[in-house]
Every structure is written in structure tokens, then in C-alpha cells.
Short mmCIF file of the C-alpha atoms (twelve columns), coordinates in Angstrom:
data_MODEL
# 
_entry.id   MODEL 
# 
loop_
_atom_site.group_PDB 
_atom_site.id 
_atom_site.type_symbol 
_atom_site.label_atom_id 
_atom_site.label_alt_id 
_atom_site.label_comp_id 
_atom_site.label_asym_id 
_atom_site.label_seq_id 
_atom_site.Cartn_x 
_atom_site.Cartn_y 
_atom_site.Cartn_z 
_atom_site.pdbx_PDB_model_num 
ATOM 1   C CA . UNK A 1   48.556 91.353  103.665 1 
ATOM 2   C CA . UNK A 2   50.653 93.759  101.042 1 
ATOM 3   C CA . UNK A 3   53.604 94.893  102.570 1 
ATOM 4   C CA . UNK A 4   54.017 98.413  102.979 1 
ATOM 5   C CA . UNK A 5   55.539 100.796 100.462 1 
ATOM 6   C CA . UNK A 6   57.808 103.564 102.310 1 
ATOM 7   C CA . UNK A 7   57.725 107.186 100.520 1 
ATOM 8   C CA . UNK A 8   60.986 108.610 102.003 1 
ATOM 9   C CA . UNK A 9   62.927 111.384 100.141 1 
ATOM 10  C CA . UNK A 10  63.118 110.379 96.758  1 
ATOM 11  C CA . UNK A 11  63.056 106.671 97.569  1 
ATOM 12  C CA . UNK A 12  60.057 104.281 97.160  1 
ATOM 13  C CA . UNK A 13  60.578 101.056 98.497  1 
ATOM 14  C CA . UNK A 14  59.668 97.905  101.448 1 
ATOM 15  C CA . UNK A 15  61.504 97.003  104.412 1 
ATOM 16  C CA . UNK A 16  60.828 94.410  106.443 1 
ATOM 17  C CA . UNK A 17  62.381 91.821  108.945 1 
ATOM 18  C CA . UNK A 18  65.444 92.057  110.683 1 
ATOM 19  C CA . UNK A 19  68.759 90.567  110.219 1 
ATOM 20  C CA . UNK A 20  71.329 90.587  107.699 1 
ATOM 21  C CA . UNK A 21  69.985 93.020  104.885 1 
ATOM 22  C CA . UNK A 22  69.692 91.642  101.312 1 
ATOM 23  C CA . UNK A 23  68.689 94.456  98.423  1 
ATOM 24  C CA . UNK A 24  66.277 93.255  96.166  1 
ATOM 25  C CA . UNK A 25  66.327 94.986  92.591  1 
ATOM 26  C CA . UNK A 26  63.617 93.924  90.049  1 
ATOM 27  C CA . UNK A 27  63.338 93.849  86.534  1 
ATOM 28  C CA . UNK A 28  62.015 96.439  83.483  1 
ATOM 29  C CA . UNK A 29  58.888 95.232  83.788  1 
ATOM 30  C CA . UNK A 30  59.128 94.155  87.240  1 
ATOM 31  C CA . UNK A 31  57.194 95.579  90.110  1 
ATOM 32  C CA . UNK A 32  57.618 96.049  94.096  1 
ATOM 33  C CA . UNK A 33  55.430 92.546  94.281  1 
ATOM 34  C CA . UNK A 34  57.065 90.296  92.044  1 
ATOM 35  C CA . UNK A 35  58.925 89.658  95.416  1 
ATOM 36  C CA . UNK A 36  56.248 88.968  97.794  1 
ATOM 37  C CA . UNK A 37  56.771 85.516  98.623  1 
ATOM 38  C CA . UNK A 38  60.372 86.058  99.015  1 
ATOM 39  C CA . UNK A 39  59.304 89.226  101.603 1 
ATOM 40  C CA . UNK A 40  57.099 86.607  103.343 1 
ATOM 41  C CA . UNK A 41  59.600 83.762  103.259 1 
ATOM 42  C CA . UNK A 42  63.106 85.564  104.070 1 
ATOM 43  C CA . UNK A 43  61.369 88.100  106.584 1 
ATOM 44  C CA . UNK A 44  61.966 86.366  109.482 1 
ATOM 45  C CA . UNK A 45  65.449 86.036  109.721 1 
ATOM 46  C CA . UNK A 46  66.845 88.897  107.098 1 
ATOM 47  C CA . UNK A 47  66.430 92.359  106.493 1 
ATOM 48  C CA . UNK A 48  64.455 92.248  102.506 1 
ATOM 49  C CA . UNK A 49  64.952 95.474  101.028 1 
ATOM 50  C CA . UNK A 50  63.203 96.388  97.926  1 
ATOM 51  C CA . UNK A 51  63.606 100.173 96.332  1 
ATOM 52  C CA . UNK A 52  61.553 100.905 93.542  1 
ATOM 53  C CA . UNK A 53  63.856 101.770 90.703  1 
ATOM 54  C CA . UNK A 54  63.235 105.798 88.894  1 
ATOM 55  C CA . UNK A 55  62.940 103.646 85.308  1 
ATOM 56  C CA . UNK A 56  60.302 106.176 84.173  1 
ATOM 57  C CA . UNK A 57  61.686 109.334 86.299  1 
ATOM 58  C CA . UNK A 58  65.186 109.636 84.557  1 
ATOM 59  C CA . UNK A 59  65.859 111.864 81.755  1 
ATOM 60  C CA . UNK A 60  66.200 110.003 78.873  1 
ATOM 61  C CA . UNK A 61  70.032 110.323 78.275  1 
ATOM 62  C CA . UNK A 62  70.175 109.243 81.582  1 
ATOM 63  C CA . UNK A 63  68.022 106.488 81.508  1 
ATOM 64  C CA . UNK A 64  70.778 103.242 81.442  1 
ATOM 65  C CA . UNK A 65  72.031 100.426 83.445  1 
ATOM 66  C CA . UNK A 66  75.016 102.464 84.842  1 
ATOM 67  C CA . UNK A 67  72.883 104.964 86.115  1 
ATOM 68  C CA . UNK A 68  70.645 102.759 87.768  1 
ATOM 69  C CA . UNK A 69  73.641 101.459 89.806  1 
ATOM 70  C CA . UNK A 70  74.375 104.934 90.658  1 
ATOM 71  C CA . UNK A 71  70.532 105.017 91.772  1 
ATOM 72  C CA . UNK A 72  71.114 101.891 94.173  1 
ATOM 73  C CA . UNK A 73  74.133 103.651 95.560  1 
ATOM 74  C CA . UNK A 74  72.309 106.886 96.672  1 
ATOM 75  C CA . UNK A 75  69.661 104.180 98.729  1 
ATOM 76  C CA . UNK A 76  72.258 102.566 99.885  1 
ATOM 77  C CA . UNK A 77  74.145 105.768 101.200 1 
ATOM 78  C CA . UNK A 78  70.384 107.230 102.410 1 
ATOM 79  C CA . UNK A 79  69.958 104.103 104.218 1 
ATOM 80  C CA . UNK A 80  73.602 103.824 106.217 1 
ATOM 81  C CA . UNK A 81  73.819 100.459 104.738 1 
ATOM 82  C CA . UNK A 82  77.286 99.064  104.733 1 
ATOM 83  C CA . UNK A 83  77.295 95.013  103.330 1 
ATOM 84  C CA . UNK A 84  74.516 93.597  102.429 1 
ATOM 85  C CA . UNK A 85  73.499 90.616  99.827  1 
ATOM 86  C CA . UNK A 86  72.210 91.627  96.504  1 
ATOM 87  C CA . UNK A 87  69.068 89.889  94.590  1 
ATOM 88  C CA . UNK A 88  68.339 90.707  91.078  1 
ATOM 89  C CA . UNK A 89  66.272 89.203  88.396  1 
ATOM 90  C CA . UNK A 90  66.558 90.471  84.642  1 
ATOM 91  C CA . UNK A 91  67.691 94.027  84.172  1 
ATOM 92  C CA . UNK A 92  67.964 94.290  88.460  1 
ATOM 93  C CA . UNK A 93  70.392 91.133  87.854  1 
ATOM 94  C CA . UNK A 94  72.481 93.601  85.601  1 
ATOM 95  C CA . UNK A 95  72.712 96.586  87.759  1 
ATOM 96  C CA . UNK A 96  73.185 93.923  90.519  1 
ATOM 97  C CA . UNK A 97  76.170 93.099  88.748  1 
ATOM 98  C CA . UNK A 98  77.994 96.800  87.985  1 
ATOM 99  C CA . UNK A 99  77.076 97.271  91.240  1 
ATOM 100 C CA . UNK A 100 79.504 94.558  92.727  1 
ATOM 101 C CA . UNK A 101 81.859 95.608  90.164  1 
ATOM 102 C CA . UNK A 102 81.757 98.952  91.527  1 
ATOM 103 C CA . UNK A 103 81.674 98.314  94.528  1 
ATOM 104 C CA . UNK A 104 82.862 95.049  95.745  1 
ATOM 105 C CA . UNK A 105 83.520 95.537  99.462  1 
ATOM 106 C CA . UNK A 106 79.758 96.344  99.984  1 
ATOM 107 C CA . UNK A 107 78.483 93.109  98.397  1 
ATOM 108 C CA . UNK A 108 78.961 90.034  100.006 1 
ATOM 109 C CA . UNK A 109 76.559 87.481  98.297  1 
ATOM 110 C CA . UNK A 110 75.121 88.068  94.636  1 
ATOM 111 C CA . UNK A 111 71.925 86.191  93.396  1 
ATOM 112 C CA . UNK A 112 71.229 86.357  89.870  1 
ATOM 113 C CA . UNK A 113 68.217 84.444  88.302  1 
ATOM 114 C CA . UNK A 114 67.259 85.538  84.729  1 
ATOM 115 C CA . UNK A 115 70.157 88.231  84.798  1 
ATOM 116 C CA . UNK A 116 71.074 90.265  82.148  1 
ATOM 117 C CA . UNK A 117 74.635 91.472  81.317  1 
ATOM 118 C CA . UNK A 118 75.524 89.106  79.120  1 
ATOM 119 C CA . UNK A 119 72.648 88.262  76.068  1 
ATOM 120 C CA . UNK A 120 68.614 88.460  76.059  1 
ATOM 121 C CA . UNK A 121 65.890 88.345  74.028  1 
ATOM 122 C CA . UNK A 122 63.885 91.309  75.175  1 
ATOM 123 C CA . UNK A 123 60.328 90.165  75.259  1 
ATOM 124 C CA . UNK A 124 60.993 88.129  72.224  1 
ATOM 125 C CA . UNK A 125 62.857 90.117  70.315  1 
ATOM 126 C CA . UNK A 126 60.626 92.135  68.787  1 
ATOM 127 C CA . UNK A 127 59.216 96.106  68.652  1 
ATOM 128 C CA . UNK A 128 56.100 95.967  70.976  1 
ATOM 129 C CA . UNK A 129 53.169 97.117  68.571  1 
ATOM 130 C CA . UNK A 130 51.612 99.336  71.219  1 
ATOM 131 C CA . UNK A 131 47.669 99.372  70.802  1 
ATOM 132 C CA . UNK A 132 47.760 95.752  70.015  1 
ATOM 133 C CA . UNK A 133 46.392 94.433  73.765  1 
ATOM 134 C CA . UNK A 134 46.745 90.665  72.271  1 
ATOM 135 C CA . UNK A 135 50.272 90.966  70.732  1 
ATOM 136 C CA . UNK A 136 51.375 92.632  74.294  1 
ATOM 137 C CA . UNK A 137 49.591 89.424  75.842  1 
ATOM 138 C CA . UNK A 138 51.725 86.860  74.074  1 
ATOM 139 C CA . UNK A 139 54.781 89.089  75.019  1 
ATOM 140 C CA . UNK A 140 53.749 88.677  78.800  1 
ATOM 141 C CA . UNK A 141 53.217 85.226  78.479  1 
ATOM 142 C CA . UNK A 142 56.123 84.533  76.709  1 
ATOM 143 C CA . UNK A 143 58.437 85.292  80.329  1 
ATOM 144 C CA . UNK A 144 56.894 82.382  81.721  1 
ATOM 145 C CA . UNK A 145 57.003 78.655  81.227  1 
ATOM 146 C CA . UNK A 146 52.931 78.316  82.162  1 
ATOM 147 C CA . UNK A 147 50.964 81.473  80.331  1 
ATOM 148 C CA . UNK A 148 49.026 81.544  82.861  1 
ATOM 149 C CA . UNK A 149 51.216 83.500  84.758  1 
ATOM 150 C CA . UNK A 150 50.297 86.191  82.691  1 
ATOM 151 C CA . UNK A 151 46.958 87.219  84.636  1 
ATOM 152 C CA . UNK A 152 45.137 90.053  82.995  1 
ATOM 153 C CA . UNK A 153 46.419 92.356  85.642  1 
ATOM 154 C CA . UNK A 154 49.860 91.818  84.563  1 
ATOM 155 C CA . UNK A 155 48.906 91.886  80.648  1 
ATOM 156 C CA . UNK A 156 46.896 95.272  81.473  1 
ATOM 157 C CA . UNK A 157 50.102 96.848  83.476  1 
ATOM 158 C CA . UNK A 158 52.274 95.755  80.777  1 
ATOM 159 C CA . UNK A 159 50.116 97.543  78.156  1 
ATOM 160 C CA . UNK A 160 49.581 100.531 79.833  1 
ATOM 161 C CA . UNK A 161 53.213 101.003 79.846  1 
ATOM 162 C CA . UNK A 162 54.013 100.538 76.329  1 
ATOM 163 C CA . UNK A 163 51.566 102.690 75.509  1 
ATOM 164 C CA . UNK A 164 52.476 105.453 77.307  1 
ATOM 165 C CA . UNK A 165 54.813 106.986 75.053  1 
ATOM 166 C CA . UNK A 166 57.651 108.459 77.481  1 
ATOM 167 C CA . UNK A 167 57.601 105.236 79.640  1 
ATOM 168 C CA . UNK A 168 58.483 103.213 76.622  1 
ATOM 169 C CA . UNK A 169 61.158 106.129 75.391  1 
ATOM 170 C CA . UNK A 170 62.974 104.885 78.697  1 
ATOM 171 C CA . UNK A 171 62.325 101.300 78.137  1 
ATOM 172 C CA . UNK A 172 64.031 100.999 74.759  1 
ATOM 173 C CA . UNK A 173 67.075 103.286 76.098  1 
ATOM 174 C CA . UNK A 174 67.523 101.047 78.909  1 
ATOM 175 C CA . UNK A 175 67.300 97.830  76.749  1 
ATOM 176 C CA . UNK A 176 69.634 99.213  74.543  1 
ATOM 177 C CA . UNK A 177 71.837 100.443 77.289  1 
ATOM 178 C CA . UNK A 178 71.632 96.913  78.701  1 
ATOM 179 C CA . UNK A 179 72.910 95.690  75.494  1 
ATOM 180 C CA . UNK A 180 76.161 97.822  75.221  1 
ATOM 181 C CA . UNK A 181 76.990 97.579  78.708  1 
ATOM 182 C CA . UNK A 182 78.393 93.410  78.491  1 
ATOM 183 C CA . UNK A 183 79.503 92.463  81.939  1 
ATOM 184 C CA . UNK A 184 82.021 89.334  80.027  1 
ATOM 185 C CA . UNK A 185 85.056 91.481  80.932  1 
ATOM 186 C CA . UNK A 186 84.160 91.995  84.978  1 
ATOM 187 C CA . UNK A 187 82.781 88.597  85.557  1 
ATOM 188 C CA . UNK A 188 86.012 87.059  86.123  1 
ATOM 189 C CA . UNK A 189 87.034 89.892  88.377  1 
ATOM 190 C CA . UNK A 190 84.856 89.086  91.108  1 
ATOM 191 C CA . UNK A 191 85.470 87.468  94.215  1 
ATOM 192 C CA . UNK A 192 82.139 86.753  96.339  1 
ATOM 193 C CA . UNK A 193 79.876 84.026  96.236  1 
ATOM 194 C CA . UNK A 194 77.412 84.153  93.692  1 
ATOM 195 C CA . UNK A 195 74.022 82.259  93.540  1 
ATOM 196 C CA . UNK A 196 72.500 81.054  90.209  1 
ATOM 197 C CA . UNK A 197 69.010 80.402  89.581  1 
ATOM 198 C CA . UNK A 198 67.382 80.016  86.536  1 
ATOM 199 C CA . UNK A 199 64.807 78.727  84.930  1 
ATOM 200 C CA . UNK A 200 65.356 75.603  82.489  1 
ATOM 201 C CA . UNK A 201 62.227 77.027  80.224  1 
ATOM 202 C CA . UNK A 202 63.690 80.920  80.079  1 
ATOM 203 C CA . UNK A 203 63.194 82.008  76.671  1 
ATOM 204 C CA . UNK A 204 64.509 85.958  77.744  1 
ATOM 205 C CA . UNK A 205 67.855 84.808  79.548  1 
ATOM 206 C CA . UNK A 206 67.992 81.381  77.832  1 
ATOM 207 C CA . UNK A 207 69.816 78.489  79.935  1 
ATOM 208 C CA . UNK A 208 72.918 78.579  77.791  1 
ATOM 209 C CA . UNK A 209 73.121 82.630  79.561  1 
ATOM 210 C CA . UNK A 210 73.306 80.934  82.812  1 
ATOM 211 C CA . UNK A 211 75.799 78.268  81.926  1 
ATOM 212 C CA . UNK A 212 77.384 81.001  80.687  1 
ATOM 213 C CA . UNK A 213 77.488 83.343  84.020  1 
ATOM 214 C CA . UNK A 214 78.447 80.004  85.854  1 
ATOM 215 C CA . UNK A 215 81.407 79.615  83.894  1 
ATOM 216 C CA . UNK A 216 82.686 83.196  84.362  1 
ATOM 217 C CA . UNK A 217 81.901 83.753  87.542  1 
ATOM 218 C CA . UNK A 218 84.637 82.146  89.800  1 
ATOM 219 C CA . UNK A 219 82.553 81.359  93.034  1 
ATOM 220 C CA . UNK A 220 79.257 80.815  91.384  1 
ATOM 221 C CA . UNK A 221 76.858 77.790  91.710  1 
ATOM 222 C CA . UNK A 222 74.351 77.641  89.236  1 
ATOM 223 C CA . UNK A 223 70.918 75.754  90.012  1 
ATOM 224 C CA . UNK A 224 68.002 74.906  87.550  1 
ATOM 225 C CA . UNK A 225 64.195 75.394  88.085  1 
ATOM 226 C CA . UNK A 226 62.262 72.785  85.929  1 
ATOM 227 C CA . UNK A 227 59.152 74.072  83.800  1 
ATOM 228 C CA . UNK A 228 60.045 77.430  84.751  1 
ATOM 229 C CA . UNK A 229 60.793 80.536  82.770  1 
ATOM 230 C CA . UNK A 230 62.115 84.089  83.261  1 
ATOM 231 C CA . UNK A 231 60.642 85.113  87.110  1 
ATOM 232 C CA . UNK A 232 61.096 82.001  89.111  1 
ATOM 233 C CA . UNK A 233 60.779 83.691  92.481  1 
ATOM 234 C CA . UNK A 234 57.039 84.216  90.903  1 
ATOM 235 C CA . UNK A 235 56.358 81.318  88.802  1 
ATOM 236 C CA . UNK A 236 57.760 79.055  91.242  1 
ATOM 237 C CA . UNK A 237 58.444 80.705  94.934  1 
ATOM 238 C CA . UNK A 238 58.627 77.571  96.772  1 
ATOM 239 C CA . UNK A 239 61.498 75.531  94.715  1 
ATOM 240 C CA . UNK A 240 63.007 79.363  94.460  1 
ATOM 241 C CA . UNK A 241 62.884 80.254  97.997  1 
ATOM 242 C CA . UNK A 242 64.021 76.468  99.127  1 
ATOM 243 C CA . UNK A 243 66.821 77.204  96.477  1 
ATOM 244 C CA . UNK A 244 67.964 80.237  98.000  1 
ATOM 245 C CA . UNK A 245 67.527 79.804  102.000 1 
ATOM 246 C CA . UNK A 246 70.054 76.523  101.332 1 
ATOM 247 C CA . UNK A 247 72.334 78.510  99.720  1 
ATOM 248 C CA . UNK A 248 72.335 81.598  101.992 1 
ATOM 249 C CA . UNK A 249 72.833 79.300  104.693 1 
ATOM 250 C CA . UNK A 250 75.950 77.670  103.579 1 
ATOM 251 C CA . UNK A 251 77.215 81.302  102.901 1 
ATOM 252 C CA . UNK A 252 76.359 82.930  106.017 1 
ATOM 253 C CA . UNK A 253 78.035 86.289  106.511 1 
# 
């Protein structure tokens, strides 16, 4: 059963479970369900929060990493939150990241698994050629380890975004804003326990990204998903979710 999506205010987003809250924030591409099986696994014993971030809402000169932070603070604000865990993969790992730089006494665990904020190679590296369904197929396929990942729901989303010509306007502002906005000079700043995992097959956010995080990041602990590559809380839930219960648990706030 799909977990409900909320329509509040100006927020989208899923709520469910009890318990200590942790804020998921997903990636460019990423949707409310990448998440599912954490929602189903996590449920029980935390609070999963996932907003929907306004990556095609924003005015253009708006549209940027910093400004998605802002974003997260508003829902946070709206929803009376006060600490909480953050969880985010790709660009949500970035604004995960100003976030806690921002504002450190609200964020008392960070996950990070195929973060930006440091390096990437956005969808590999190349100008999506928009009416070109295959090229956009081999993109898709090229965030996992197994291209099979990339069902042809996911490869027809995918398209359908590039080729709607505002949507991918905001897409190549925030990947450039993503780009200019390096997180080196924070990372050693922070104080929390931070939670590393990443897939050893990541061609986006390749493994020497998260060796890299791991060395900044004072209190981090960095922990590798074999045959994996950019979404392991999709490509592999279980060894994700086994990863990250552990982890929370020797952390517990």
C-alpha cells in the first residue's frame, strides 16, 4: 500500500510512524517513493518525514541548493519540528548538508549516501539530448549498478522531464548551483554524527567522493554497498536499511 501524500499549505509530503522524526530529502531526479522501503522499514519506531522539494516551482534565479535549504527550513518551522535526523541522497544529501551547517542545533544525526557537495558526474556528464527516449535510457541506467533498475516507468518520468523545457531550465540551474556551492570548507566544522553509505559501483558520486566526505567529516563512519550504484536505499533496501537501523541505534538521541 502507497503511503499517503499530505497537501498542506504549500507543502507536499508523507508522514508516518511515530518516534524520533528523521527528514528525508531526495534527489533531482528523485521522487516521494524512492523511499518506500525505508517508510516501511523505519515506520515503526521513527517518525519518516518526506517533503516533496518545489524543484520545478522556484523561479529560476531562485532555483539553487541554498534555497532549497531555506525550503526545508519553512517545513520544518510549519511542522514545529525542533531536532530531528536528516537523510539525503544526491542533491537532498547537499541541502542536507547546508542545512546542518546552518543550522546545527536542529540536526542531530546526518545520513548521506550518494551526496553531493563535494564532486559528481551529473548523469554522466553530459547535455541530455531531449527527444532522444534511448540516450535518456542509458542516462537512467547509468545511476545504478544493475540497469535494470531503470524500469520503463522511471526511463518515461525521466524523459518527460527533460523534455519539458522549464523543468529542465531548473534542473541545469540547480546542477550548476550544486557545483559552485562546495561544502570542503564546512565539513570540518561539524560536530554530529554522520552516517555514510554508498555504493561501491556509484558512477554519479564515485567512491573516492565518499572517502572523501569520510575524511572531512570528523564523526563520520563511512560504509560500502557492494554491486550497488547511486540510490542504494532503492537498488538495495535491505543491506541499506540493515546499514542504517545499526547505526541509528548506536546513536540514539
Amino acid at each position: 500500500m502507497e503511503p499517503e501524500v499530505k497537501n498542506e499549505g504549500n507543502y507536499q509530503y508523507i508522514e508516518v510512524g511515530e518516534g524520533p522524526v528523521i527528514i528525508v530529502l531526495h534527489g533531482l531526479f528523485g521522487a516521494l517513493s524512492n523511499f518506500n522501503d525505508v517508510l516501511r522499514h523505519f515506520s515503526d519506531r521513527y517518525k519518516v518525514v518526506i517533503p516533496l522539494m518545489p524543484i520545478y516551482e522556484l523561479p529560476v534565479a531562485e532555483t539553487n541548493v541554498k534555497r532549497l535549504s531555506a525550503f526545508v527550513r519553512e517545513f520544518v518551522n510549519y511542522k514545529g519540528f525542533d531536532q530531528f535526523s536528516l537523510l539525503g541522497n544526491s542533491l537532498g544529501g547537499h541541502v542536507s548538508l547546508v542545512y546542518t551547517s546552518l543550522y546545527p542545533e536542529q540536526v542531530n544525526r546526518l545520513i548521506l549516501t550518494g551526496s553531493s557537495g563535494l564532486y559528481e558526474n551529473s548523469m554522466g556528464g553530459t547535455f541530455p539530448r531531449r527527444e532522444d527516449r534511448e540516450f535518456i535510457r542509458k542516462k537512467v541506467e547509468f545511476t545504478f549498478y544493475d540497469p535494470s533498475n531503470a524500469t520503463e516507468d522511471l526511463v518515461d518520468e525521466v524523459y518527460a522531464i527533460i523534455n519539458d523545457k522549464e523543468k529542465l531550465i531548473r534542473i541545469l540551474s540547480l546542477a550548476k548551483s550544486a557545483i559552485r556551492h562546495n561544502m570542503t570548507a564546512e565539513l570540518g566544522r561539524m560536530k554530529l554524527p554522520v552516517c555514510l553509505i554508498w555504493g561501491r559501483n556509484d558512477n554519479i558520486t564515485p567512491p573516492d567522493v565518499a572517502e572523501e566526505f569520510h575524511r572531512l567529516l570528523n564523526r563520520s563512519q563511512l560504509f560500502w554497498i557492494d554491486e550497488c550504484g547511486h540510490a542504494p536505499m532503492m537498488e538495495k533496501p535491505k543491506e541499506f536499511n540493515a546499514i542504517l537501523d545499526k547505526w541509528l541505534s548506536e546513536y540514539k538521541v
